[in-house]
N, C-alpha and C positions, 0 to 999 in steps of 0.2 A: 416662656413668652408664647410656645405655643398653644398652650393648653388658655393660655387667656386670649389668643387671638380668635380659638373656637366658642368661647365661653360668651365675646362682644360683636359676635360678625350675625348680622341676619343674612338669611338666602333670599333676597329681594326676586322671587319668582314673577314674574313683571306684564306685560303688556295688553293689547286691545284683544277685550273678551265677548263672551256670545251676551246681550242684554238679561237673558235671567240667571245668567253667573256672577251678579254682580254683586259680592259676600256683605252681609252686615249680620248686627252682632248676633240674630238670633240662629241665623245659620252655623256660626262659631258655638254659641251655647249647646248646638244640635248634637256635635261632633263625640263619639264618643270613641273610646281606648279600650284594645284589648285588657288582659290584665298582668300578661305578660311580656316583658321588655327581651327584647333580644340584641346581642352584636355579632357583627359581621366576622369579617377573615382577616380584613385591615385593623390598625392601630386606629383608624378615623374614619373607616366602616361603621357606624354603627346608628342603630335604630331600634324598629319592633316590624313583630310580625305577628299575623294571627295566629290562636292555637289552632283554630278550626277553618277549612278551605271558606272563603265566602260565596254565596250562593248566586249564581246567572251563568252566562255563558262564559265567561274567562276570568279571569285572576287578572289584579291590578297590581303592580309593581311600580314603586317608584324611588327613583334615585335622586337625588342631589348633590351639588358642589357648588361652591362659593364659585373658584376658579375654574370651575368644568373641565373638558376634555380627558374624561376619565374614558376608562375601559371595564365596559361592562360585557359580562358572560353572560349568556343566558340557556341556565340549565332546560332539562326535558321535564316537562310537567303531564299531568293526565288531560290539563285544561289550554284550553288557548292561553296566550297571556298577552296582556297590554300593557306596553311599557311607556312611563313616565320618564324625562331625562329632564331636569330642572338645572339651571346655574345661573348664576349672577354677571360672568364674564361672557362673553362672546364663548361658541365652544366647537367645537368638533370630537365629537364623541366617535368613540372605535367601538363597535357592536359586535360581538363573536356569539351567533346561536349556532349551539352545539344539535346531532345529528337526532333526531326526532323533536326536537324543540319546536312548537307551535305558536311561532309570533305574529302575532292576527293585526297589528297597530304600534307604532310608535309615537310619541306627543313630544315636542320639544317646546320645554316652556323656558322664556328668559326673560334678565333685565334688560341686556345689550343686545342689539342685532345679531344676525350672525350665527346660526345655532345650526346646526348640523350634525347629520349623523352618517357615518362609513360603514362598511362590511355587511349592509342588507341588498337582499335580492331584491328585484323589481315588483313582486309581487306582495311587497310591506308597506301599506301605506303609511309614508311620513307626513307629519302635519307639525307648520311650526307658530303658537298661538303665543301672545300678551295674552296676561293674565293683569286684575287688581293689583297683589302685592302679593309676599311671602314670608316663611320665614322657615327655621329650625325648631328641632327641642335643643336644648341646649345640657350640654353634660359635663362629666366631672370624674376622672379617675378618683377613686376614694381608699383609704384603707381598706374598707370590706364589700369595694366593688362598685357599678355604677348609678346614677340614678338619671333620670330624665326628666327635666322641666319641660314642661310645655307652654308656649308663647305665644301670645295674640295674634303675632305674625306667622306662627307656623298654623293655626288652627283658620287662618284667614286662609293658608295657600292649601291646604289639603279640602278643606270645603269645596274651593273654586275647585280643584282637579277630582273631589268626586263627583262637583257638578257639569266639567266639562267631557268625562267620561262615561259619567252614568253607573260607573260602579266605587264602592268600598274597597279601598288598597288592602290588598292580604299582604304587603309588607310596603314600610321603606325604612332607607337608610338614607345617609348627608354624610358627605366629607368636606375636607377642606381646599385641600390643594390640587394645582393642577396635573391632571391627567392620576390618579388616585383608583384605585381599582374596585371593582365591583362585581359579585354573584347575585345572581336571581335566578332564584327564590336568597334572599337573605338567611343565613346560614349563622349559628352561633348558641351560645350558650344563653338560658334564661336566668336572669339577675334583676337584684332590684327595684324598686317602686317607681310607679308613675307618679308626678305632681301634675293633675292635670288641669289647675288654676295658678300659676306659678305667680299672678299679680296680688291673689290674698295672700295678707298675712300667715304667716305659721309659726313663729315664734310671740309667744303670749303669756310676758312671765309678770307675775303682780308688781305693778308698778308702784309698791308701797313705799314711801321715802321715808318716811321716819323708821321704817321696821328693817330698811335699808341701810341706814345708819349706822344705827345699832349694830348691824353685821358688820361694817364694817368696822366700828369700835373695836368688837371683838375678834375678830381678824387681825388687827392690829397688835394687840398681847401675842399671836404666835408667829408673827412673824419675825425675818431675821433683825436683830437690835441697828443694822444698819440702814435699814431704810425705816425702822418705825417713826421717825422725823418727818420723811418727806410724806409717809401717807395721813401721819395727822396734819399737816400741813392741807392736802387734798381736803381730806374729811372737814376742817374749817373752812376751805373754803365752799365747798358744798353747803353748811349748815348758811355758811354767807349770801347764797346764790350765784356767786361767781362760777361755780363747775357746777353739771350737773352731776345729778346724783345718777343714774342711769347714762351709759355711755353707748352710739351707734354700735351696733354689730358690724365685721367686716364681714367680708365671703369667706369663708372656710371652706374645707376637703368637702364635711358632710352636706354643704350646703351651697353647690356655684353659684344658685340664683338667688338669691336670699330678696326679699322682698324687705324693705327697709323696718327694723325694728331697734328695739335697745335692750341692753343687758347688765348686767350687774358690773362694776369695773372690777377686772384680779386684782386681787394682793395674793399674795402667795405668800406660805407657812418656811419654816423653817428648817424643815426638810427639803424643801425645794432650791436649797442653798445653793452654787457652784461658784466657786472661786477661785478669783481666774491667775493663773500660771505664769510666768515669765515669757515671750515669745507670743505666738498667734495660739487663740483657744478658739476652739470651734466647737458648738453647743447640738451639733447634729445630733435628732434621736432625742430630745428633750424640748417636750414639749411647754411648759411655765414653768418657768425660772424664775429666780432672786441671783441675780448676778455680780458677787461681790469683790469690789475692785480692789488692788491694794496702793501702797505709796509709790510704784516705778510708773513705768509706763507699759502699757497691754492694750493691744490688739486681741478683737473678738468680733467672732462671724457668726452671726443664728441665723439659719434659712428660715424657720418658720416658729410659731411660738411666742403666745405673752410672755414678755417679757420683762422684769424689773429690774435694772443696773443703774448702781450705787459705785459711781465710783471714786479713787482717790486722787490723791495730786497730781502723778504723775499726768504727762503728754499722752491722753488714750484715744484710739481707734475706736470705734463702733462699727459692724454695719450687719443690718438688722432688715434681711427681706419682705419680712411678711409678718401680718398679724398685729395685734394691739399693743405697744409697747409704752411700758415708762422709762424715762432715760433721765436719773439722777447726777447731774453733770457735778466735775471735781471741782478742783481749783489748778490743773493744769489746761495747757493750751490743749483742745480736744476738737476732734473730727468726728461727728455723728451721720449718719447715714441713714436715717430711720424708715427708709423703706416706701413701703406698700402698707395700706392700714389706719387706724386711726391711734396714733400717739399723743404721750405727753412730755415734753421736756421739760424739765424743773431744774432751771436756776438758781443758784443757791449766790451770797457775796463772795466777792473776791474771785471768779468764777474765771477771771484769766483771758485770752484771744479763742474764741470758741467758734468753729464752722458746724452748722447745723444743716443736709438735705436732705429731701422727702423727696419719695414718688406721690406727686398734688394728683393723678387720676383718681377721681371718686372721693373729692375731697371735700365736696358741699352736700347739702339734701337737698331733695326736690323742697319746692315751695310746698306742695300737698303734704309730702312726708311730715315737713316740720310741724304745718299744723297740724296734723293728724296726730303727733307723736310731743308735739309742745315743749319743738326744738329751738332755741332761743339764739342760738349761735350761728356767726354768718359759716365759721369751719368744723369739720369732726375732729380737728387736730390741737393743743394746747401746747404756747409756750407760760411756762407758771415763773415768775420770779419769785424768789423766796422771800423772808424777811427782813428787814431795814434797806430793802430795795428801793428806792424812788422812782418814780416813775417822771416825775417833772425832770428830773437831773438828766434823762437821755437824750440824746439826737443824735441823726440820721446824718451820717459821714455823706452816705449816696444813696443808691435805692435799695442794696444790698447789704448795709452795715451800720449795726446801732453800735454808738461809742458810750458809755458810762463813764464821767469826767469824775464823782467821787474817789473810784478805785482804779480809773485808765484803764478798764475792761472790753474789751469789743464782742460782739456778736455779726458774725457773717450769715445772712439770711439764703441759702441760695435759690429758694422758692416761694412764695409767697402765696402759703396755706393752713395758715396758725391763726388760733384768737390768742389776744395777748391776754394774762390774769394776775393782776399783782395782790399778793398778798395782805400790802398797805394799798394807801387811795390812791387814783388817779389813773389815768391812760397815757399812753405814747403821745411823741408828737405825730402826725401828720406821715404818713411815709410817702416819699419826693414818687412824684407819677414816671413814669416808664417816656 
């Protein structure tokens, strides 16, 4: 939770600025990036810093925090330094400049009132300004380390402070929490790539549908023989228009900020088989799956990972963190959990008393997205009913639960961030208003 609390939080650097600090876009366009990314000493320390000193009279430092009241060191440099202290909260900042340390200026920029700084001599001038606005890069632990977007809002607030300083930052860094520690000169290893339009596209995979198809076709011959039903099933429906043939990307490791695009949906081969055990299975370490259910009842946990599960009669758990999942429901009473992501449940007859919930954050597209992308759907998420399903024979118990009078089947809704797709004709009734 917290790595996504960093990933959705801007630094609203905030209030009343000098009249020709006043940022638009070509000053944002101006802005340019070392080419190397640096982090700090903290787990939520981190930023960039120049390779090479910048040129005038001192070095420009700046720090950030969401909740402020950090504590900042400030190491001994050859150059004066002028310090940035930025946060969104009200703060009082602890200043420790160590013995030959030359701090010519302090700047306190905030959202809230209230900004303050401790532990300087009388001879530092403190100044505390509104700024326009602000923001962060925004980051991402990864398997092979970090990367940094950069955000309209962060390139809004570093413009304004080199225009309200008059110099080019030889570093900054952001964190999150209150009172969160800090060096200057930022300190740390170089890793990395900068994204330094994070609002363009960068996934651009040929949006061929018929040669798409096809792929999927054949994918369908290696997969495992227990889900080859439910993805011809998909695949019909796509050639029908009911699903798209291309499905939203989520956020992944390599990518926190993903700029909205689509991708190919997994099917997964038959190798990618696991099949699940008696007792609670846990999928950690496995990335796509084909998750093969049997006749009892099974509990299973994936933290991350496409995933396919097919499962059988029995009474089965689910719960499914992160990532694009298909969840092939049994004919037992089942509990789904599908997470974070954009999923698809498939329905199949006889399907039993069924509870299905999602985390609904990030479950629509922007209105531009869709155009731009020729997204049709009000949701990223699907529930699919299978074949000889009707769709006139449903209704809505409450707001929460579809009853199917053919087979006395129920469906517990507990969120409400699905398109419905039935296989044969027709839509739901009406689901009852909140």
């Amino acid at each position: 939770m917290r790595s996504i609390l960093l990933l959705a939080i801007f630094l609203c650097s905030s209030v009343a600025y000098a009249a020709d600090c006043d940022i638009n876009q070509s000053d944002r366009d101006a802005i340019t990036f070392p080419p190397v990314v640096e982090f700090g000493e903290g787990e939520d320390a981190t930023g960039y810093r120049t390779v090479e000193a910048v040129e005038g009279e001192a070095e420009l430092h700046v720090v950030s925090s969401y909740e402020g009241s950090g504590r900042v060191t400030v190491r001994r440099r050859d150059r004066p330094i002028v310090l940035v202290l930025a946060s969104y909260e009200a703060s009082r900042w602890q200043v420790v400049v160590d013995d030959g340390a030359k701090l010519q200026r302090v700047l306190l920029v905030g959202h809230k009132p209230g900004q303050r700084a401790t532990g300087l001599t009388d001879d530092i001038p403190v100044e505390a300004v509104k700024g326009t606005s602000g923001g962060q890069p925004w980051q991402q632990v990864t398997p092979s380390g970090r990367t940094t977007y950069v955000t309209q809002n962060f390139l809004t607030a570093i413009a304004e402070i080199r225009c309200l300083t008059g110099f080019v930052e030889t570093s900054y860094q952001r964190g999150y929490d209150l009172g969160d520690t800090f060096v200057v000169p930022l300190s740390g290893r170089a890793i990395g790539p900068v994204i330094e339009h994070a609002e363009i596209p960068r996934i651009n995979p040929p949006y061929d549908a018929a040669a798409q198809l096809l792929a999927y076709e054949q994918a369908i011959a290696d997969a495992p023989v227990e889900l080859q039903g439910s993805m011809q099933l998909i695949v019909d429906l796509m050639r029908d228009g009911k699903f798209p043939v291309f499905v939203p990307t989520s956020k992944t490791a390599e990518d926190p900020s993903p700029v909205a695009e689509l991708k190919p949906m997994f099917f997964p081969g038959a190798a990618d088989a696991l099949v699940l055990q008696e007792g609670v299975t846990k999928c950690e370490g496995r990335q796509a799956l084909a998750i093969i259910g049997t006749e009892g009842p099974e509990t299973v946990e994936c933290s991350w990972g496409d995933q396919w599960y097919a499962l059988g009669a029995g009474g089965d758990v689910v719960s499914d963190s992160w990532d694009d999942d298909v969840i092939v429901a049994g004919t037992g009473d089942d509990i789904f959990d599908a997470g974070w992501g954009n999923d698809v449940m498939i329905v199949p007859a006889d399907w039993g008393d069924d509870v299905i919930d999602k985390t609904c954050h990030g479950s629509t597209m922007s209105k531009s997205d869709a155009e731009r992308l020729g997204w049709d759907f009000p949701f990223k998420s699907f529930i699919v009913f299978g074949d000889g399903i009707e769709a006139a024979k449903f209704a809505w118990k409450d707001r929460t639960t579809l009853y199917y009078a053919p087979t006395d089947d129920y469906l517990t809704l507990a969120e409400d961030c699905f398109n419905f797709v039935f296989a044969g004709a027709g839509e739901l009734p009406e689901r009852p208003k909140r």
